[in-house]
C-alpha positions as CSV (number, residue, x, y, z in Angstrom):
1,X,-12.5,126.2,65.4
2,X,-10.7,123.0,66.0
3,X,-7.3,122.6,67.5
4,X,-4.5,120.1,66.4
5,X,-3.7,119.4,69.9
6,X,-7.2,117.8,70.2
7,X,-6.7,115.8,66.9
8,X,-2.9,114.0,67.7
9,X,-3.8,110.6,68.5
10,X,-7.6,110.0,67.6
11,X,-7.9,106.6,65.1
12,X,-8.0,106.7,61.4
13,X,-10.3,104.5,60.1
14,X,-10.4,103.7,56.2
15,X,-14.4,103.3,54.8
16,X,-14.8,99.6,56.3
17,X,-13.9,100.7,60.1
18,X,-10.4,98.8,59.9
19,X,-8.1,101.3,62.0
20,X,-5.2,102.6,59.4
21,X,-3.6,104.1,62.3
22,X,-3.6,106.6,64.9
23,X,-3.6,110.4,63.5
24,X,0.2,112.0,64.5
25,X,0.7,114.3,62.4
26,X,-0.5,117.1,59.4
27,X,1.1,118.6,56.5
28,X,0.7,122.1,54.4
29,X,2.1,123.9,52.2
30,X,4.6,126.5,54.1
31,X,4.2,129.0,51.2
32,X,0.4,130.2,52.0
33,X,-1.2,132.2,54.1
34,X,-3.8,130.1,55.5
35,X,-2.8,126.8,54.2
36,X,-5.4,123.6,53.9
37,X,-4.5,120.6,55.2
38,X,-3.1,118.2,52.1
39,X,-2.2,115.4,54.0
40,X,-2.8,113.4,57.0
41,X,-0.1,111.1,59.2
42,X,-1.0,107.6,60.1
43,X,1.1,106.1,63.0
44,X,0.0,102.2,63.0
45,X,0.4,99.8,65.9
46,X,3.3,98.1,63.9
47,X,5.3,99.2,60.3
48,X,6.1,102.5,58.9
49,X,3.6,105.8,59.1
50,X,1.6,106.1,56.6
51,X,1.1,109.1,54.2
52,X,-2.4,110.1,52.9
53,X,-4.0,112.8,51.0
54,X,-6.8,114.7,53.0
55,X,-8.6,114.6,49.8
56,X,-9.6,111.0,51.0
57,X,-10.6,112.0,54.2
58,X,-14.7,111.5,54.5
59,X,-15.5,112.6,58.1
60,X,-13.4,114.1,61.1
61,X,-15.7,114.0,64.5
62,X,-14.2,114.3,67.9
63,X,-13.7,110.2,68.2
64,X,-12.1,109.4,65.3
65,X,-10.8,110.7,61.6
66,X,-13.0,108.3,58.6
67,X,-11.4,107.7,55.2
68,X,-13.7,107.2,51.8
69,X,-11.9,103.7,50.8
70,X,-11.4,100.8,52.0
71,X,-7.5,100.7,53.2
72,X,-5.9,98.1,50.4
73,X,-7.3,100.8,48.0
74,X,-6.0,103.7,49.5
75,X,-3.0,105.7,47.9
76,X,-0.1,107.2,49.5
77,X,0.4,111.0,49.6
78,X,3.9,112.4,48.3
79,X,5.2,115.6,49.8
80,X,6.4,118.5,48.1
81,X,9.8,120.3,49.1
82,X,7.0,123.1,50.4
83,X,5.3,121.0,52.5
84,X,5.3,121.5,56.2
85,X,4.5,118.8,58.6
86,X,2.9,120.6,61.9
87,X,3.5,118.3,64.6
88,X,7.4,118.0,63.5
89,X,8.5,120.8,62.5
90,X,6.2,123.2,64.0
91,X,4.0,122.4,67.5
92,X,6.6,123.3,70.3
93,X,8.9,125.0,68.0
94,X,10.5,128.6,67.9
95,X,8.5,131.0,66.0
96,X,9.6,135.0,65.0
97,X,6.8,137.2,65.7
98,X,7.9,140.4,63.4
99,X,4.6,142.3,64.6
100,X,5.2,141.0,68.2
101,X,9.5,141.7,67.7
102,X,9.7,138.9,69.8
103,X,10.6,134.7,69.4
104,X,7.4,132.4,70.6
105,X,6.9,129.1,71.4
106,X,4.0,127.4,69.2
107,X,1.7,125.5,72.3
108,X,-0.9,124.7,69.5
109,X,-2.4,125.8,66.3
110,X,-6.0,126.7,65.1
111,X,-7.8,124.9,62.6
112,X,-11.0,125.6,61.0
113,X,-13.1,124.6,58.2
114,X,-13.0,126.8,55.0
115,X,-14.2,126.7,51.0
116,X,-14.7,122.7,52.0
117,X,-10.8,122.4,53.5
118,X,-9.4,122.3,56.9
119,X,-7.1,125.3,56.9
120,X,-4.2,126.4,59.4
121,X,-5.3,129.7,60.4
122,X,-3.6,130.5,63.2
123,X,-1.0,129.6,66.2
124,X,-1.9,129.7,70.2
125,X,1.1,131.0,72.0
126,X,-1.1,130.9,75.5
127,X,0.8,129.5,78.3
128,X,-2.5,128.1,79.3
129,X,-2.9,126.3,76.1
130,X,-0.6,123.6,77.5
131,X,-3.9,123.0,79.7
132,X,-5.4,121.5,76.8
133,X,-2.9,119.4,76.0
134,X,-2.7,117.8,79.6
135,X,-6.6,117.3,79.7
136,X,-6.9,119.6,82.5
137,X,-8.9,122.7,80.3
138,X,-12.6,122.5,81.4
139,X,-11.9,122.0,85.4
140,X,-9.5,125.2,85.5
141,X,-12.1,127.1,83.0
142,X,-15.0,126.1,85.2
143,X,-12.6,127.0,88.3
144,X,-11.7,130.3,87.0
145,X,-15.8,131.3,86.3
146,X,-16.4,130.5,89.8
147,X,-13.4,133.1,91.1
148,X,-14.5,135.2,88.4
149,X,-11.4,135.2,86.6
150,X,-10.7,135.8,82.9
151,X,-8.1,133.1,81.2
152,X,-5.7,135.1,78.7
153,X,-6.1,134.0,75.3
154,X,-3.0,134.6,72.8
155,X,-2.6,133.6,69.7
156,X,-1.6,134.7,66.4
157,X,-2.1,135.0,62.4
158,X,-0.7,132.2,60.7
159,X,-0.1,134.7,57.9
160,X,1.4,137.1,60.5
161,X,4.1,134.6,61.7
162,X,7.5,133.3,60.1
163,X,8.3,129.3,60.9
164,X,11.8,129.3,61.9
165,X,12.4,125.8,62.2
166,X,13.9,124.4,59.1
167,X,13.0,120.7,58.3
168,X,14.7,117.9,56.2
169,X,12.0,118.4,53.9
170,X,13.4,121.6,52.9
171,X,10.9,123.9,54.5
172,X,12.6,127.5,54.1
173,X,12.8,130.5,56.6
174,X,10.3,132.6,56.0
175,X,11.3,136.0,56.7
176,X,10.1,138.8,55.2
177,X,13.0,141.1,54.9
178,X,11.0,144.3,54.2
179,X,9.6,143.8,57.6
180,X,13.2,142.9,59.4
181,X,14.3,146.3,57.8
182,X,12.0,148.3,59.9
183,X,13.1,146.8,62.8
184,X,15.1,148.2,65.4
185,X,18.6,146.2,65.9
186,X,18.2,146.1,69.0
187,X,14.7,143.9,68.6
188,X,16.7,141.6,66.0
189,X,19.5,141.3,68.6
190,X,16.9,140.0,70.8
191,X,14.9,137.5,68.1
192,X,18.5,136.3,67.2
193,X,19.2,135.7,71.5
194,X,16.6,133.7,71.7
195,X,17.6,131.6,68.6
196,X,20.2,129.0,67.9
197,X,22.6,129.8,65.9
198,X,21.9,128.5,62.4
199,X,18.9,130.3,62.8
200,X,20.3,133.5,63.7
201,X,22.0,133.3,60.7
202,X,19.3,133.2,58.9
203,X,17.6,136.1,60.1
204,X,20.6,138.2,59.4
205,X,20.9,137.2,56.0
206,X,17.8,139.1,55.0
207,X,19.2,142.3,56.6
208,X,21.9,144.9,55.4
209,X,25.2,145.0,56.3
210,X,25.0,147.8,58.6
211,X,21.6,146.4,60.5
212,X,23.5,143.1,61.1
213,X,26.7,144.9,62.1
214,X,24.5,146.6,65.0
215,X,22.0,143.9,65.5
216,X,25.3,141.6,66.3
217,X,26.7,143.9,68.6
218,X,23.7,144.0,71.1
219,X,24.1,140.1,71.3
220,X,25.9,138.0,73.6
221,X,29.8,137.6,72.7
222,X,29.9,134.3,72.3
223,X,26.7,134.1,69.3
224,X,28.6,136.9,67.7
225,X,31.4,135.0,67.2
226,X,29.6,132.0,66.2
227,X,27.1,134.1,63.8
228,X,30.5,135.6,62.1
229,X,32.6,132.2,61.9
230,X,29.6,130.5,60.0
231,X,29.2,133.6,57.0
232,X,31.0,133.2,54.1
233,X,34.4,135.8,54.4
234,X,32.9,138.8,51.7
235,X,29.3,138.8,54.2
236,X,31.6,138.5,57.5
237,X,33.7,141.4,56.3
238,X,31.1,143.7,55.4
239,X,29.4,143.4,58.9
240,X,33.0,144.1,60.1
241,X,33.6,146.9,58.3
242,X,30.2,148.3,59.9
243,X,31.1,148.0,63.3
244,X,32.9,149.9,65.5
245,X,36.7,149.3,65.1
246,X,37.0,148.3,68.6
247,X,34.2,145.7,68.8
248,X,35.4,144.2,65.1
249,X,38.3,143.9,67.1
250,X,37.4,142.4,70.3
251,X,35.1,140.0,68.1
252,X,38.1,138.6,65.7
253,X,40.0,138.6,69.2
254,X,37.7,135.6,70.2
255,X,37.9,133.8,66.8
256,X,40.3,131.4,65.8
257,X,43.4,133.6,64.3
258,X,43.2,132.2,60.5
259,X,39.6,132.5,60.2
260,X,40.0,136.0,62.1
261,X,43.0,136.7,59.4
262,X,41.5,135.4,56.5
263,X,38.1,138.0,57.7
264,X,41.0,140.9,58.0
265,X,42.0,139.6,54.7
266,X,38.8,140.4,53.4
267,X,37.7,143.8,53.9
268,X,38.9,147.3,53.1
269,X,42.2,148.1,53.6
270,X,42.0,151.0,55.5
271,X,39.0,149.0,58.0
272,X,41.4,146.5,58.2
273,X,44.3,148.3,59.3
274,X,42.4,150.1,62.4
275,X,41.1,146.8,63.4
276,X,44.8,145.2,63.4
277,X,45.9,148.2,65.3
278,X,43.5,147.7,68.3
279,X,44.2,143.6,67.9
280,X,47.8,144.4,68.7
281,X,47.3,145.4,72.5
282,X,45.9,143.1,75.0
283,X,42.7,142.6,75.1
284,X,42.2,143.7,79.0
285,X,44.7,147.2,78.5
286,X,43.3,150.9,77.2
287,X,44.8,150.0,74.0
288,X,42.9,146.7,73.9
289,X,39.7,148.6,74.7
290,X,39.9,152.0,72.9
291,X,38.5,152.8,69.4
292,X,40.3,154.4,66.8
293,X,37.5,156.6,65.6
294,X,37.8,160.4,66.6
295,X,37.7,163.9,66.3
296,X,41.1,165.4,65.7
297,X,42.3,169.1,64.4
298,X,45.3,170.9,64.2
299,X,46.1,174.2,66.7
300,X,45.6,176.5,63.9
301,X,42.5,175.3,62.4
302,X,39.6,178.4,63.0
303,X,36.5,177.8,64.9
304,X,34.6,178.2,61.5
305,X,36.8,175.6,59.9
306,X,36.4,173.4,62.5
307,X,32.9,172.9,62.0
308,X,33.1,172.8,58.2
309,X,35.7,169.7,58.5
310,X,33.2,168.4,61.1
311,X,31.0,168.4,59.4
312,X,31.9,166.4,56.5
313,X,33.8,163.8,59.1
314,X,31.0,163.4,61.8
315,X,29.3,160.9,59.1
316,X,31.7,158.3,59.7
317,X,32.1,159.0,63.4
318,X,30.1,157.7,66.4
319,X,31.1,159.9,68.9
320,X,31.4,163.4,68.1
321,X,31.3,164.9,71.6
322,X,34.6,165.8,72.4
323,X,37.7,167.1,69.7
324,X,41.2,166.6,69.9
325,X,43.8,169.0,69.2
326,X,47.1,167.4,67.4
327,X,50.3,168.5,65.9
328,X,51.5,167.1,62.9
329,X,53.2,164.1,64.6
330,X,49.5,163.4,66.7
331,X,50.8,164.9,70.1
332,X,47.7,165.5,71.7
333,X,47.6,169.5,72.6
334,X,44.2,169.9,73.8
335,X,40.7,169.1,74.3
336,X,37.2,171.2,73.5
337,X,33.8,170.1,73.4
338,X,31.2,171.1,70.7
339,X,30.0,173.5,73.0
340,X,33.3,175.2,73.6
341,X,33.4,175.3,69.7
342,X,29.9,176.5,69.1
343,X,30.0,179.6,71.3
344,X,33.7,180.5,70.2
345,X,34.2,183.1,68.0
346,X,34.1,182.0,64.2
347,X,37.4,183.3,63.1
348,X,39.2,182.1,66.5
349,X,42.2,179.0,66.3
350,X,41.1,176.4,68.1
351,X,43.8,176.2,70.3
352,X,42.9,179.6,72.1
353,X,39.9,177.8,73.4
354,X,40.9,174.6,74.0
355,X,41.5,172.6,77.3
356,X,44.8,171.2,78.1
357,X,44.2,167.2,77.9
358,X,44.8,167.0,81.9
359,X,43.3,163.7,82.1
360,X,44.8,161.1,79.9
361,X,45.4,157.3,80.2
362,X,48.0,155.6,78.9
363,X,48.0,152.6,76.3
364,X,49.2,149.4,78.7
365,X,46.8,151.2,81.7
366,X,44.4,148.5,83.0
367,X,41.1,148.9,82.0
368,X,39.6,148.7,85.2
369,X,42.1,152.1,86.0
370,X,40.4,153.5,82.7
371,X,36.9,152.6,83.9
372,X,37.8,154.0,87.3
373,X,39.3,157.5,85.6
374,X,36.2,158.0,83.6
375,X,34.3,157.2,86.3
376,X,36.3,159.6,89.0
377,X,36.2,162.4,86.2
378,X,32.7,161.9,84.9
379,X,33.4,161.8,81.1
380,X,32.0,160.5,78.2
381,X,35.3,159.4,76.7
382,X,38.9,159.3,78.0
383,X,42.0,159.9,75.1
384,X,44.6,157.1,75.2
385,X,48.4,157.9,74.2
386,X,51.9,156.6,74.3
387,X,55.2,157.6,76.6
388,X,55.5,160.9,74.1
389,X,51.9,162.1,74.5
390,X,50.9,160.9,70.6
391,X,47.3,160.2,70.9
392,X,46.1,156.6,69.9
393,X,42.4,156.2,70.7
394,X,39.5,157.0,73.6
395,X,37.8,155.2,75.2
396,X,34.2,156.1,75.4
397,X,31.8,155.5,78.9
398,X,30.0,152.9,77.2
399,X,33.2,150.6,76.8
400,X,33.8,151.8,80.8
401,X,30.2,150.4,81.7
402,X,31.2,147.3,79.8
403,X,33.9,146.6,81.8
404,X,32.1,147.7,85.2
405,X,28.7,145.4,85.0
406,X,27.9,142.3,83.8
407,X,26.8,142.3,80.2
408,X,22.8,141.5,80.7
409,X,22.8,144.9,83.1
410,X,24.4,146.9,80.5
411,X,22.0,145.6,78.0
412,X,19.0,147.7,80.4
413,X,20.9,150.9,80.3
414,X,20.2,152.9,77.4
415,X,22.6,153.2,74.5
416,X,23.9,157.0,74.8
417,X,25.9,156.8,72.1
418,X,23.5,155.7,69.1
């Protein structure tokens, strides 16, 4: 097993000793498994680099790499829009380890001889790779034997890694999207963190709408924003129409308003018009933080027929754990839980069980009163409504936590809501 790190730099010679160059870099093709080496890189002391097939090369030793022609009969190699050149656009580069759900850093890559070719076979993620590439390997092995210490040894599959980095040779990203799909968002909002952003596009194009939609809201705000500005509008509206109406909201809020207008422009009418209602408040009031997504019935509605219309609405809800009772003109009435309505009595109205709505907030509240009234009251979601009691939104515990610690803490608390 050879490593490139060890070949960068060693002399190629052409069949009469004359040096060609020094060796700086290798190519193969990106679309294989375990790709052999086509071509070689010559860097020489003066001119242009030089391009050759490894077809010519006659002998690789550990002092030099030795060509089978003389150098004024040697012929240039031509790369294909496959080809991938490993020192460029791979060593040191970002790599997406589906089976790892994690982004690496490529510190070398393993090379051994196969079917009479050189073939890429695998990657070294090692920290203590880079040891090899400073010269220092063999004293810290030898000092590690005499403390009796093992060195860790990582590395992965070639054919079990994706290159990210995209090249001006044309090198696409190869993602398989049948194993993206059986990823957690969560684990893609983490690949796509550690990404830039043209990337992180990438990776989300070879998901569905809903994956991205919840993939993008476990990233930082300001790479959702700049993952949704660079999709075309029909892909930025569908992940819109996904989300939650109050982060589609607060994410359009950050955008520039005619790209956010021309994105509301662009997806379902009714999606649209709870994300414009929620835009309308500011950004740091109830209004501006509550979703538009709940539970509501009217006072005469049975037990029984409570849970039938439940059940056919809880599909396009996220938060089913409290219900709100409404009149006709959405003055809020009263509260139960799914508890209250489980152990009532199938044939009674829901308003002879309900709670009156003691604890409410209203729309131009602060949100750090909101998070404080959750909070004081221990709920999982407070209702928002207006000077005549019509209910507008909740706010849920999770938005409350967003408001009360930094993003990366929240982003360690489990996500009670999905």
């Amino acid at each position: 097993m050879a490593h490139f790190s060890t070949l960068l730099g060693r002399p190629v010679c052409d069949a009469a000793g004359q040096t060609v160059g020094k060796l700086v870099d290798l190519i193969v093709p990106a679309d294989t498994d375990y790709p052999a080496i086509q071509a070689l890189v010559a860097q020489p002391r003066r001119g242009e680099r030089v391009l050759l097939p490894w077809a010519d090369v006659a002998e690789l030793d550990e002092s030099r790499v030795r060509l089978l022609a003389p150098r004024d009969q040697l012929e240039a190699y031509t790369p294909a829009d496959h080809d991938l050149f490993l020192a460029r656009q791979v060593l040191d580069r970002q790599i997406i380890d589906i089976r790892g759900r994690r982004v690496v850093r490529v510190n070398d890559l393993e090379l051994a001889p196969a079917d009479g070719s050189l073939r890429l076979m695998g990657v070294d993620v090692d920290p203590t790779s880079l040891l090899r590439r400073l010269g220092v390997e063999r004293p810290v092995e030898a000092l590690a034997r005499a403390l009796h210490l093992e060195l860790p040894h990582q590395t992965i599959d070639w054919c079990a890694i994706d290159p990210v980095e995209s090249g001006p040779s044309g090198v696409r990203l190869r993602v398989p999207a049948e194993d993206l799909a059986h990823m957690h968002p969560a684990d893609i909002a983490e690949i796509i963190n550690s990404l830039d952003q043209r990337h992180g596009d990438a990776v989300l194009a070879e998901v569905d709408a809903e994956t991205a939609a919840e993939a993008i809201e476990e990233v930082d705000p300001e790479l959702q924003v700049q993952l949704l500005e660079a999709m075309d509008d029909a892909r930025a509206a569908d992940i819109l129409e996904e989300m939650d109406p109050d982060n589609a909201a607060d994410l359009l809020g950050d955008m520039a308003p005619e790209r956010a207008n021309a994105l509301l422009a662009a997806m379902e009418p009714d999606e649209a018009a709870d994300v414009r209602e929620l835009l309308a408040y500011p950004e740091d009031t109830a209004g501006g933080i509550m979703t538009n997504e709940y539970a509501t019935v009217p006072p005469e509605m049975t037990a029984q027929e409570a849970i039938a219309y439940l059940r056919r609405e809880a599909e396009a809800l996220d938060e089913v754990y409290y219900v709100y009772v409404v009149d006709a003109d959405e003055h809020l009435l009263g509260v139960f839980t799914l508890r209250d309505l489980i152990v009532a009595a199938p044939d009674a109205p829901v308003s002879s069980f309900a709670q009156p709505a003691a604890v409410c907030v209203q729309l131009n509240d602060t949100e750090d009163h909101v998070a404080r009234v959750i909070a004081k009251y221990n709920l999982l979601a407070v209702p928002v409504v207006d000077n005549e009691n019509r209910l507008h939104g909740i706010v849920t515990v999770d938005d409350a936590i967003d408001i009360i610690l930094p993003v990366a803490w929240k982003k360690r608390l489990p996500r009670i809501f999905h």
